[in-house]
FIGU-752168 format. One record per residue: residue in one letter; x, y, z of N, C-alpha, C in turn. Coordinates in nm, 4 decimals. Layout:
! residues N
REC   res       n.c1       n.c2       n.c3      ca.c1      ca.c2      ca.c3       c.c1       c.c2       c.c3
REC     A          X          Y          Z          X          Y          Z          X          Y          Z
...
***
This chain:
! residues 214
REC   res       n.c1       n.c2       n.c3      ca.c1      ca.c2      ca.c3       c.c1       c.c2       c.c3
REC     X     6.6194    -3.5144    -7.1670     6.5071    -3.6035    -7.1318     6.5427    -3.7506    -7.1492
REC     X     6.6739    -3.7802    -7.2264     6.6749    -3.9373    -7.2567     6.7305    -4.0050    -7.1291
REC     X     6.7814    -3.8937    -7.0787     6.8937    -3.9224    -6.9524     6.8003    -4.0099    -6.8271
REC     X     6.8173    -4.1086    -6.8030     6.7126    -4.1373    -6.6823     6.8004    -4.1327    -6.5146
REC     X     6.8052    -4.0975    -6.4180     6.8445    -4.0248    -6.3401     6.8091    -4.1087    -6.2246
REC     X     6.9389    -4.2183    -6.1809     6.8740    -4.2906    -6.0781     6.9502    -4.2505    -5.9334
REC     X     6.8273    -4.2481    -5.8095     6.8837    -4.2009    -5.7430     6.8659    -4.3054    -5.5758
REC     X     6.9590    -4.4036    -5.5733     6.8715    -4.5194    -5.4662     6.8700    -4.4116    -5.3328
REC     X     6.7751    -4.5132    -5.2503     6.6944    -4.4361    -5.1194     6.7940    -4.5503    -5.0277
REC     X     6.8905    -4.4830    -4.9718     6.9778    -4.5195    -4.8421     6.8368    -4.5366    -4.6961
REC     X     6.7379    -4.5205    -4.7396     6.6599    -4.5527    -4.6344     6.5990    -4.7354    -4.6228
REC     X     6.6361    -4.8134    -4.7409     6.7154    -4.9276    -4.7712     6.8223    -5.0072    -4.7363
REC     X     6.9424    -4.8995    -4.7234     7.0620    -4.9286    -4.7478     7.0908    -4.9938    -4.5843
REC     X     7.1789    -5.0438    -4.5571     7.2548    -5.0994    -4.3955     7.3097    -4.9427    -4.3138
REC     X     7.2595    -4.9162    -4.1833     7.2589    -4.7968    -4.1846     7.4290    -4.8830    -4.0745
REC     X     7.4232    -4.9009    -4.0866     7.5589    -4.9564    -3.9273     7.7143    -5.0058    -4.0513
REC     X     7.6385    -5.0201    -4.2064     7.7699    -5.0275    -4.3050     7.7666    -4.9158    -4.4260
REC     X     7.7139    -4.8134    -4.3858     7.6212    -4.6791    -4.4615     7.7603    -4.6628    -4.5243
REC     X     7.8771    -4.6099    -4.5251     7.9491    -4.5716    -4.6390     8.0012    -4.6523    -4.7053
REC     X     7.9581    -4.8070    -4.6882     7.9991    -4.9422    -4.7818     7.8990    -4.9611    -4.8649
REC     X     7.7732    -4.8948    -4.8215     7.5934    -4.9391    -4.9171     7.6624    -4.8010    -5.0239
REC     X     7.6826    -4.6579    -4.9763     7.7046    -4.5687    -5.0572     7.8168    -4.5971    -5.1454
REC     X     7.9132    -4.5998    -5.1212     8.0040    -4.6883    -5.2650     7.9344    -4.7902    -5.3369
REC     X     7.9028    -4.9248    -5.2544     7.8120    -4.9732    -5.3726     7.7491    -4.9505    -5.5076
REC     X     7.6397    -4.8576    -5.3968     7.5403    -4.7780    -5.5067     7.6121    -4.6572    -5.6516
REC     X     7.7429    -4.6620    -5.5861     7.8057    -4.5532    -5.6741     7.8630    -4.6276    -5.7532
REC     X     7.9652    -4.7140    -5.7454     7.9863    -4.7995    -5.8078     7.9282    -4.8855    -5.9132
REC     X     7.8187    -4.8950    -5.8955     7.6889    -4.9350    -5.9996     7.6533    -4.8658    -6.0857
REC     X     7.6713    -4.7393    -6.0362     7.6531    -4.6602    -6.1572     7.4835    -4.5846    -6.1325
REC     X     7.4408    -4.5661    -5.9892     7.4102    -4.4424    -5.9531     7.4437    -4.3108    -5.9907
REC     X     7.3344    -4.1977    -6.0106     7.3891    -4.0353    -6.0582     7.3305    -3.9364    -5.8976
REC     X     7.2493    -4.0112    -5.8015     7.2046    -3.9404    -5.7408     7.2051    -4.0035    -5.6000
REC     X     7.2486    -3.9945    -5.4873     7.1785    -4.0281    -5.3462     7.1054    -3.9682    -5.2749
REC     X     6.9461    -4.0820    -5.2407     6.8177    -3.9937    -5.2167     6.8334    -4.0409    -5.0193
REC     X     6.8121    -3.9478    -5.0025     6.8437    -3.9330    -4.8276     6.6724    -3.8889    -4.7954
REC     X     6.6196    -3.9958    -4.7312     6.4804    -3.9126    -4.6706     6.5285    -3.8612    -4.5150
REC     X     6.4661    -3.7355    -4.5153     6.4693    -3.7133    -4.3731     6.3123    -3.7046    -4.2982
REC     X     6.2750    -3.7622    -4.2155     6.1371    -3.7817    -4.1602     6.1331    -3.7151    -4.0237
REC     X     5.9886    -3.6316    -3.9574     6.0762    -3.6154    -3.8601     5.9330    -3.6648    -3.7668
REC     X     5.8804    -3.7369    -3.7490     5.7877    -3.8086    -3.7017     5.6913    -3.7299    -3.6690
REC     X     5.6516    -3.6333    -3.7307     5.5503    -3.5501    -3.7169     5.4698    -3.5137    -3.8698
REC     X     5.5295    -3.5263    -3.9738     5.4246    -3.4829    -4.1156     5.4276    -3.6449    -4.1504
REC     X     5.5138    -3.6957    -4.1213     5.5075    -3.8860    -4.1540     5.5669    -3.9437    -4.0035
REC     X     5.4928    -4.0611    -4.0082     5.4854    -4.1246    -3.8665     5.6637    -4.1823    -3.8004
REC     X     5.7514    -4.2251    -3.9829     5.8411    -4.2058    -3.8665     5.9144    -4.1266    -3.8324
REC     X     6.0884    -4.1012    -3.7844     6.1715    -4.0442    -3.8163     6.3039    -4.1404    -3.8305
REC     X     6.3921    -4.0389    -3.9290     6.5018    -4.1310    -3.9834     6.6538    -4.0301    -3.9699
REC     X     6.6700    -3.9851    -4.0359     6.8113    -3.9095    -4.0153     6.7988    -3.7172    -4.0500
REC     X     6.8956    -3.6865    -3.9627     6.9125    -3.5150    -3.9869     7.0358    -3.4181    -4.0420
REC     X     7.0580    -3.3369    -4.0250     7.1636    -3.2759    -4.0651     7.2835    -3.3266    -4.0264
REC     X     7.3301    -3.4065    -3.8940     7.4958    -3.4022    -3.8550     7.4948    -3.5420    -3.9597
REC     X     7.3808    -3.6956    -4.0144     7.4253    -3.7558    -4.0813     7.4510    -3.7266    -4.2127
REC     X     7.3642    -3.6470    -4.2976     7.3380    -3.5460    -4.4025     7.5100    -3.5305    -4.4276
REC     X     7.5528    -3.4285    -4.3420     7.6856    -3.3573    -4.3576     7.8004    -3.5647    -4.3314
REC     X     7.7929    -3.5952    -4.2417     7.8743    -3.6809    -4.3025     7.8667    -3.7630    -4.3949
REC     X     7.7305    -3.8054    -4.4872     7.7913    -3.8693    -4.5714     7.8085    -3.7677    -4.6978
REC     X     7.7698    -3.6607    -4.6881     7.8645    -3.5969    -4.7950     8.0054    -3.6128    -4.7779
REC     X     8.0836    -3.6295    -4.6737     8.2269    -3.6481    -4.6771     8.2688    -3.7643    -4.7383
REC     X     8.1802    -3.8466    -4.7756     8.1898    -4.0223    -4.8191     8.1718    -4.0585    -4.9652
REC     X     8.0332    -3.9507    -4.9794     7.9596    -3.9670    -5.1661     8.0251    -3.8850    -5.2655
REC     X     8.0602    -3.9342    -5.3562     8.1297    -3.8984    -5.4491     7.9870    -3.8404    -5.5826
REC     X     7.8924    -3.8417    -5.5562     7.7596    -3.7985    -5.6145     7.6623    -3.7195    -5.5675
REC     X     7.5943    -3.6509    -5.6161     7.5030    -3.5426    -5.5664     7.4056    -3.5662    -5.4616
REC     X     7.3481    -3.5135    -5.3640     7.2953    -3.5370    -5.2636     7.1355    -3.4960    -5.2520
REC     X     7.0717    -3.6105    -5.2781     6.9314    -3.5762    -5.3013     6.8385    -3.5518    -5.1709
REC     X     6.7963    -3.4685    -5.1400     6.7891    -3.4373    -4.9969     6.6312    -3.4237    -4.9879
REC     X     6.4952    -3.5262    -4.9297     6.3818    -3.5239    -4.9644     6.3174    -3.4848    -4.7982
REC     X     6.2950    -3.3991    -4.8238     6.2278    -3.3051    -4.6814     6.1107    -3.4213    -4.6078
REC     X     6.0299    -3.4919    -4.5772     5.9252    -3.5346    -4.5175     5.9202    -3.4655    -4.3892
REC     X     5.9140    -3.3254    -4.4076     5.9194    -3.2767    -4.2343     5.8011    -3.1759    -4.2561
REC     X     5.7458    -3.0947    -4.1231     5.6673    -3.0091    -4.1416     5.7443    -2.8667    -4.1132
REC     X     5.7422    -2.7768    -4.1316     5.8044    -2.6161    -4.1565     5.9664    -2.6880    -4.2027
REC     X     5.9202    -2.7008    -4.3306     6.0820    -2.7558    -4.4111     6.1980    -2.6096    -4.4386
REC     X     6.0773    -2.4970    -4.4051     6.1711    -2.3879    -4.4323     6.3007    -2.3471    -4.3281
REC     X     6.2441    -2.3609    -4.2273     6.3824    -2.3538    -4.1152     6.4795    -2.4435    -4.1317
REC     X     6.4521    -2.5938    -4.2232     6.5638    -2.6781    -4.2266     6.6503    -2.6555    -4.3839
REC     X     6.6071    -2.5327    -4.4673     6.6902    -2.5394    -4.5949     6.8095    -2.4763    -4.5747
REC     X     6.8290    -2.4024    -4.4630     6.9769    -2.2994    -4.4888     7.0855    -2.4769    -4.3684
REC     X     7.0169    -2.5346    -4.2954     7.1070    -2.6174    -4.2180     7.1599    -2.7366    -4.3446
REC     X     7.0399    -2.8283    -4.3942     7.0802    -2.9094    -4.5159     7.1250    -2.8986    -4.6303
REC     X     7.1379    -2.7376    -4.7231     7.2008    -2.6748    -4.7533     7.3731    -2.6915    -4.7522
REC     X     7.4092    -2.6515    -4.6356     7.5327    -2.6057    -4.5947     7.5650    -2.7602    -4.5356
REC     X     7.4896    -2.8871    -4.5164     7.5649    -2.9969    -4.5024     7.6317    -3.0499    -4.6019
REC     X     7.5272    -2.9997    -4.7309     7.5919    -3.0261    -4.8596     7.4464    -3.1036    -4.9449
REC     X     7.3478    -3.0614    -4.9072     7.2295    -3.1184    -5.0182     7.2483    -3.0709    -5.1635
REC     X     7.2247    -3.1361    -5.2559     7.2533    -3.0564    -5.4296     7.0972    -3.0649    -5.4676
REC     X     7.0342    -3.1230    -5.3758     6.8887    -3.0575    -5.4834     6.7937    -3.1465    -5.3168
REC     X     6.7503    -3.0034    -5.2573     6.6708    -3.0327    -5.1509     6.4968    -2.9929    -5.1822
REC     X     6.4264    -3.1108    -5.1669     6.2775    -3.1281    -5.2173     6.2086    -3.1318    -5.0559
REC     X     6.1184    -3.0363    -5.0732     5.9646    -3.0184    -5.0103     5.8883    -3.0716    -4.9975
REC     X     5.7870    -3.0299    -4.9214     5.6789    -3.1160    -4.9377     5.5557    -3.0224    -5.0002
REC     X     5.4514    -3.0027    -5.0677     5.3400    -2.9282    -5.1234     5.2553    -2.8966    -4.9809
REC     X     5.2741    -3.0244    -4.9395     5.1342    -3.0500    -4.8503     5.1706    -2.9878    -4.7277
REC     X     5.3285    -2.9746    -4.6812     5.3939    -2.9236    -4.5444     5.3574    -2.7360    -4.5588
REC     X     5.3620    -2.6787    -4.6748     5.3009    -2.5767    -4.6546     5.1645    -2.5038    -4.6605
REC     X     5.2399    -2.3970    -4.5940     5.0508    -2.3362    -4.5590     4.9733    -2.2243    -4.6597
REC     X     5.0875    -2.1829    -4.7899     5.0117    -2.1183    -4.8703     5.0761    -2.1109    -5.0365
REC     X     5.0309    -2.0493    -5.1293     5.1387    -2.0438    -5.2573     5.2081    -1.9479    -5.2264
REC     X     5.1781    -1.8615    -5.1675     5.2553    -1.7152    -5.1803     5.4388    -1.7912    -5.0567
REC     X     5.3841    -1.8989    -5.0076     5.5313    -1.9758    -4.9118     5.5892    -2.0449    -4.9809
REC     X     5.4970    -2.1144    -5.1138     5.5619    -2.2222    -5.1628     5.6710    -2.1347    -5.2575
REC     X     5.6285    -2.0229    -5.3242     5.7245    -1.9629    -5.3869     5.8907    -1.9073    -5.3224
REC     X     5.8146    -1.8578    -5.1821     5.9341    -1.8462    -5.1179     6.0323    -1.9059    -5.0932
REC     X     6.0083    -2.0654    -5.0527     6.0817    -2.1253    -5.0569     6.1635    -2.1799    -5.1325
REC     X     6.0847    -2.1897    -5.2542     6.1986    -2.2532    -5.3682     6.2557    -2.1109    -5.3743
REC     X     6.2576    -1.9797    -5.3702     6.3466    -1.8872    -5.4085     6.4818    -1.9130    -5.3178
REC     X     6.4001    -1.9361    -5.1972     6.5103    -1.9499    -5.1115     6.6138    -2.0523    -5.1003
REC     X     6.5694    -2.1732    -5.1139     6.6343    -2.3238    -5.1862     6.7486    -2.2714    -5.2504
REC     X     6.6870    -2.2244    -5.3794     6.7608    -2.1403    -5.4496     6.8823    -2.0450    -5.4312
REC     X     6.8702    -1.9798    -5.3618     7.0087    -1.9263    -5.3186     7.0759    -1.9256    -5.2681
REC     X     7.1306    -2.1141    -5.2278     7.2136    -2.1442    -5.1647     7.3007    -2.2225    -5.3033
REC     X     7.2400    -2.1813    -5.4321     7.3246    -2.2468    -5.5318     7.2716    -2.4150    -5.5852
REC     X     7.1766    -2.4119    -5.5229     7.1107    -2.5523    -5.5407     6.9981    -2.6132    -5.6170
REC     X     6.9509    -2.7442    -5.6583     6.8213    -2.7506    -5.7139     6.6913    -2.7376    -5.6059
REC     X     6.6113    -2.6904    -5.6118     6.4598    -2.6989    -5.5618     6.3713    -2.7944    -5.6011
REC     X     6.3138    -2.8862    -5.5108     6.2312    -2.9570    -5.5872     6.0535    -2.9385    -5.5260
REC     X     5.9979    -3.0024    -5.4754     5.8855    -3.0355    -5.4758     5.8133    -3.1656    -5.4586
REC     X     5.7572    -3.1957    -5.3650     5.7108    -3.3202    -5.3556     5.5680    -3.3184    -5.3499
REC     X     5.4682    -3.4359    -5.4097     5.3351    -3.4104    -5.3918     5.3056    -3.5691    -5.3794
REC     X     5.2117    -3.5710    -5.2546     5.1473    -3.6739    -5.1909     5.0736    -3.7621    -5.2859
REC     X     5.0126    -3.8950    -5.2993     4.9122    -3.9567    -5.3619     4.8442    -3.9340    -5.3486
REC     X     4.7559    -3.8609    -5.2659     4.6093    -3.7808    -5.2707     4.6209    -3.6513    -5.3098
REC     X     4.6943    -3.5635    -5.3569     4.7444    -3.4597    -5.4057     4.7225    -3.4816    -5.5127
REC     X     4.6147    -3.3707    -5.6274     4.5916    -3.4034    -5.7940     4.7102    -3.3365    -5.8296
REC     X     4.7645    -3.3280    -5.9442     4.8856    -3.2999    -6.0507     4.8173    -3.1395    -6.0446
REC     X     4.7196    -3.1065    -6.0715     4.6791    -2.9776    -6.1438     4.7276    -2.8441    -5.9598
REC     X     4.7442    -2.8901    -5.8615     4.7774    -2.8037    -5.7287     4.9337    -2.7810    -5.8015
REC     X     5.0006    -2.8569    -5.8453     5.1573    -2.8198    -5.8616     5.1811    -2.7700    -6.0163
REC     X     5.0707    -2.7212    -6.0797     5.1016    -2.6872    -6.2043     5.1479    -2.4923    -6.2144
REC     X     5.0971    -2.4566    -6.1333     5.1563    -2.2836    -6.1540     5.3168    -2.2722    -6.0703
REC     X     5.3538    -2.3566    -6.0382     5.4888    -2.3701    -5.9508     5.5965    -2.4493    -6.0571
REC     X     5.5563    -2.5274    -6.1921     5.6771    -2.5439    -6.2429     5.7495    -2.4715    -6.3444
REC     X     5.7286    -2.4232    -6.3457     5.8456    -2.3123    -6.4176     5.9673    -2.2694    -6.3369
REC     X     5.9488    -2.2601    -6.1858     6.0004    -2.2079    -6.0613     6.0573    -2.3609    -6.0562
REC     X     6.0635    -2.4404    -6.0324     6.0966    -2.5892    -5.9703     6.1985    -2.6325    -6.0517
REC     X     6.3166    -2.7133    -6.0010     6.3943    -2.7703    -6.0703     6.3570    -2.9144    -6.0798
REC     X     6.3116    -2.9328    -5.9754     6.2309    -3.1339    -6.0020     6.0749    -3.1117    -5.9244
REC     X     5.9919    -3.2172    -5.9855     5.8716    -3.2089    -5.8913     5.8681    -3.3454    -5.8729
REC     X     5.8253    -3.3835    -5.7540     5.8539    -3.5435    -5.6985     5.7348    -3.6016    -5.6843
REC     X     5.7034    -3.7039    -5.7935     5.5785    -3.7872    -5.7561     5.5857    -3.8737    -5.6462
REC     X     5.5538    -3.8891    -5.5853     5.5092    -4.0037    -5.4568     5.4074    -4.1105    -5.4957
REC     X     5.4344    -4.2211    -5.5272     5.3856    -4.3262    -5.5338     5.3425    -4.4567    -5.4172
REC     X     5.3400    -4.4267    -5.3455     5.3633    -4.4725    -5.2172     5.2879    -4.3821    -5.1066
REC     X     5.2425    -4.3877    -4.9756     5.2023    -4.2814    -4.8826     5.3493    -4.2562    -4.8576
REC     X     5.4074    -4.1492    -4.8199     5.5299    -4.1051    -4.7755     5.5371    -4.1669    -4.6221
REC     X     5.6517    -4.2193    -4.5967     5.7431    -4.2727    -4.4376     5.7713    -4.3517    -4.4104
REC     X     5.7648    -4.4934    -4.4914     5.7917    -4.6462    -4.4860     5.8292    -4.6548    -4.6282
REC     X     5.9344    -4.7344    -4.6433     6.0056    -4.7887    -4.7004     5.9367    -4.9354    -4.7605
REC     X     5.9124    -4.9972    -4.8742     5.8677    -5.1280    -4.8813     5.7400    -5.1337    -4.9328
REC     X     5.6563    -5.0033    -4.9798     5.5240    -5.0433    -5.0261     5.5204    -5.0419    -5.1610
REC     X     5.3765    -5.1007    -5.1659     5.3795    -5.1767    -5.3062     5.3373    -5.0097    -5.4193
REC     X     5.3193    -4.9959    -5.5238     5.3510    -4.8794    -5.6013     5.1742    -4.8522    -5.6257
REC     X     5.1711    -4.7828    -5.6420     4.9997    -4.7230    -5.6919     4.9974    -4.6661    -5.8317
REC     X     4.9746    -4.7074    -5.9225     4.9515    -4.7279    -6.0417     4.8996    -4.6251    -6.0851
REC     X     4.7639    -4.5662    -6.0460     4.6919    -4.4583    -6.0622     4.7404    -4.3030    -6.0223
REC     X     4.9195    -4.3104    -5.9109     4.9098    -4.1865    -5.8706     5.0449    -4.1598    -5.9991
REC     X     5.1180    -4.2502    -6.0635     5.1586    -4.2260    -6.1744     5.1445    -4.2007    -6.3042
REC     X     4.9931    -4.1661    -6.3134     4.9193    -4.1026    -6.3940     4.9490    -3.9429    -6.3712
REC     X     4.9893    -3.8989    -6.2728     4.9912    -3.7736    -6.2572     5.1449    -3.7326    -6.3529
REC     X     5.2139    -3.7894    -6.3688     5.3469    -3.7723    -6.4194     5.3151    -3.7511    -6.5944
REC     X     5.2242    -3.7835    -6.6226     5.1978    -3.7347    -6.8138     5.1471    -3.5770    -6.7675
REC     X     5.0608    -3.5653    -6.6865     4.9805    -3.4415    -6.6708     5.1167    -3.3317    -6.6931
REC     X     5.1515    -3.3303    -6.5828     5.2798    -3.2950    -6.5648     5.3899    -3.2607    -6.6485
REC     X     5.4464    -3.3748    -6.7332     5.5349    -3.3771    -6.8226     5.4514    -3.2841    -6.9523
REC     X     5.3171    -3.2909    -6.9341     5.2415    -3.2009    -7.1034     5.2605    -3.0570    -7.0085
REC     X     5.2944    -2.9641    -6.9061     5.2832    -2.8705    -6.8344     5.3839    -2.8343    -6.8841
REC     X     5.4968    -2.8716    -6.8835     5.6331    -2.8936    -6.8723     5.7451    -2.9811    -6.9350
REC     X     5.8225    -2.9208    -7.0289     5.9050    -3.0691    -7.0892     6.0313    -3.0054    -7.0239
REC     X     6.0697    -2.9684    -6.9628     6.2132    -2.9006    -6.9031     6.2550    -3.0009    -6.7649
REC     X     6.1547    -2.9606    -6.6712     6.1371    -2.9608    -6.5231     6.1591    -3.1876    -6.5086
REC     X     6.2849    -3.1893    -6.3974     6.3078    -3.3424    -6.3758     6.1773    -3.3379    -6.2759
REC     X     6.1275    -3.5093    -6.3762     5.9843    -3.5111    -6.2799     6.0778    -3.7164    -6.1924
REC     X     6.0554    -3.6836    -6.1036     6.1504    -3.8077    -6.0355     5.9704    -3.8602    -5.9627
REC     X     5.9913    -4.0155    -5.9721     5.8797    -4.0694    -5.8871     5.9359    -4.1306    -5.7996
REC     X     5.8719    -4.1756    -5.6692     5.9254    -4.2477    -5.5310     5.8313    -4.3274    -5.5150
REC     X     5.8386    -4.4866    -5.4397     5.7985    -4.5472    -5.4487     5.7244    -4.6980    -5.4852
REC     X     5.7988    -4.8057    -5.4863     5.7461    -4.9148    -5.5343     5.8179    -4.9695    -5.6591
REC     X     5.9540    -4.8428    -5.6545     5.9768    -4.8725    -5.7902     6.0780    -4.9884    -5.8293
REC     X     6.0678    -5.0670    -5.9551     6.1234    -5.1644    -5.9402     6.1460    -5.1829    -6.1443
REC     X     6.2042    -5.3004    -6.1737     6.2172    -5.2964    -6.2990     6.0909    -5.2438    -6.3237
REC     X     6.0065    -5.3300    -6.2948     5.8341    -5.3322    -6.4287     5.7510    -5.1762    -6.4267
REC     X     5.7386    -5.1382    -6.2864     5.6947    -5.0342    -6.2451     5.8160    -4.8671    -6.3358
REC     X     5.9170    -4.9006    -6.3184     5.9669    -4.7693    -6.3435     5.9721    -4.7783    -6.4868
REC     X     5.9372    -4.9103    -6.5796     5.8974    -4.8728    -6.7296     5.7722    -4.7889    -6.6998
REC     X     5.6407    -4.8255    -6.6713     5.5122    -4.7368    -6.6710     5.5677    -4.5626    -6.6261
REC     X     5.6532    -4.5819    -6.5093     5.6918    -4.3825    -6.4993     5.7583    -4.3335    -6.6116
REC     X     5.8626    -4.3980    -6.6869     5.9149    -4.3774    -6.7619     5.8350    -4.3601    -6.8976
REC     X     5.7439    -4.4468    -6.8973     5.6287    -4.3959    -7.0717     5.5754    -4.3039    -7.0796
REC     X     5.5712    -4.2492    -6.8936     5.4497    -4.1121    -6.9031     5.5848    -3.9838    -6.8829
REC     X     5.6806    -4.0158    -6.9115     5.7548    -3.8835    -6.8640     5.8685    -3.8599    -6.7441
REC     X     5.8454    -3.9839    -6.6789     5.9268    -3.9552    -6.5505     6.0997    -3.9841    -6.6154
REC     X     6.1844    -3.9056    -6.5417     6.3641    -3.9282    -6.5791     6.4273    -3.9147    -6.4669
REC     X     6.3521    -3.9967    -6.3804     6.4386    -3.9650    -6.2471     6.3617    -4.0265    -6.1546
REC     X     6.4422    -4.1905    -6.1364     6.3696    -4.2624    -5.9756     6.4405    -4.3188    -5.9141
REC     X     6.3512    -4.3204    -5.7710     6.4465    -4.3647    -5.6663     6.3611    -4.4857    -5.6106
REC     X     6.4562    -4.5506    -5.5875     6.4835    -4.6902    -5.5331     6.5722    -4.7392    -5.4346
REC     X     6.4590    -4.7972    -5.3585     6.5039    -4.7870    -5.2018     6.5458    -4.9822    -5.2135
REC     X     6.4297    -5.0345    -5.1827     6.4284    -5.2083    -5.1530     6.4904    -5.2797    -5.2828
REC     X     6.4743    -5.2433    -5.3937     6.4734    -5.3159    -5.5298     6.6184    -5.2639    -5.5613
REC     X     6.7141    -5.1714    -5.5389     6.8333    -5.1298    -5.5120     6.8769    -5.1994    -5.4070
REC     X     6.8789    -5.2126    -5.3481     6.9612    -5.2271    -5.2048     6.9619    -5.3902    -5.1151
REC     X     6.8344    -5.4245    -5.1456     6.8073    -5.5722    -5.0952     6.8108    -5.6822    -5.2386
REC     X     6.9151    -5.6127    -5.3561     6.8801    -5.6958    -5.4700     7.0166    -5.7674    -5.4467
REC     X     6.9844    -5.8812    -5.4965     7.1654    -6.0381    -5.5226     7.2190    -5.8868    -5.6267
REC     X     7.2397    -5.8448    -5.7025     7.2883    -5.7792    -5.7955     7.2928    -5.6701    -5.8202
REC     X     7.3334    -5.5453    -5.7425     7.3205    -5.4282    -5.7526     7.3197    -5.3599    -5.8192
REC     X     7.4294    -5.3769    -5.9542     7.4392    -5.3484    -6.0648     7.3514    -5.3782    -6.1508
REC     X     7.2976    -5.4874    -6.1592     7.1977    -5.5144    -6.2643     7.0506    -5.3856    -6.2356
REC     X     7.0800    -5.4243    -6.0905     6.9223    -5.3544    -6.0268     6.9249    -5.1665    -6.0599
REC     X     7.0317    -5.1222    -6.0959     7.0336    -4.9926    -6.1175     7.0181    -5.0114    -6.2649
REC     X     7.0903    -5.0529    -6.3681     7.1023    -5.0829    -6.5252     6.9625    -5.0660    -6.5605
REC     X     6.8788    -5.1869    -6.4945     6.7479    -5.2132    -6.5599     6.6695    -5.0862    -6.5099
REC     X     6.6599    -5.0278    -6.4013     6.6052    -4.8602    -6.4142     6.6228    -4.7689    -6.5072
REC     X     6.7749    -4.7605    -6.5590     6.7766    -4.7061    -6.6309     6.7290    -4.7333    -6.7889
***
């Protein structure tokens, strides 16, 4: 739990100098790269898929955080999987029942990987509480999910104590807004794991900008 687990959002990063932003970020002293994939249908936009997925695993020398924003995320776990995702996250809200949500993390699962979980800002903490025991991360969203650049919501990081008293095992990672001041407040309630998209990537100091997350 002391470990804090930063993972910047290449949806930030220069996509036309993408394996010069990914060294960067590694170099700094990143543990995780968070890859959103959108597919302009569960969030308004879309951003990247499996053939970029698989190449920059040929590039990152760090684990591949792979955050679903799609709708039927289940047909896309055996393709992102096998590009090389190390811990591919869901969405709560993309499925249509519990008896699927279980399935899927089983299935996540047996490609050797982490499972995570993602839950919307209008989504209460108490919908994702019979699913963590099963979950290897559950992903707060601080932010509406699909744009890059918004400011953080204060109130949906309240859900991350709920959470952390459910559970002291399970990485609870927040998205969103996060920046020095903001990822102290995730961090008091429990969170060990954030990603940072603008405050990483558009900072004079890259290094500093990962340090002070942690």
């Amino acid at each position: 739990m002391n470990k804090i687990i930063i993972s910047p959002s290449i949806l930030s990063a220069d996509f036309a100098n993408l394996e010069h932003d990914i060294i960067r970020a590694e170099n700094a002293g990143a543990d995780w790269l968070h890859i959103d994939v959108m597919d302009g249908h569960f969030v308004p936009n879309i951003t990247i898929g499996v053939p970029v997925t698989a190449s920059i695993k040929k590039v990152a020398h760090i684990p591949l955080d792979v955050h679903l924003m799609i709708e039927n995320p289940e047909k896309y776990v055996e393709p992102f999987a096998k590009a090389g995702a190390d811990i591919l996250t869901f969405h709560y809200e993309a499925m249509k029942s519990e008896e699927d949500i279980f399935k899927i993390i089983s299935y996540i699962k047996s490609f050797g990987i982490k499972a995570g979980m993602s839950i919307k800002p209008k989504t209460p903490a108490k919908n994702c509480f019979k699913f963590l025991n099963e979950l290897d991360m559950l992903l707060v969203m601080t932010v509406e999910p699909g744009f890059g650049g918004q400011k953080f919501m204060a109130d949906c990081a309240e859900k991350i104590k709920l959470i952390r008293e459910k559970n002291s095992e399970i990485i609870i990672q927040v998205d969103g807004g996060i920046n020095e001041e903001t990822s102290k407040i995730c961090k008091s309630f429990g969170a060990n794991s954030l990603v940072a998209g603008n405050y990483i990537y558009k900072s004079d100091d890259i290094n500093y900008a990962v340090k002070s997350l942690k």
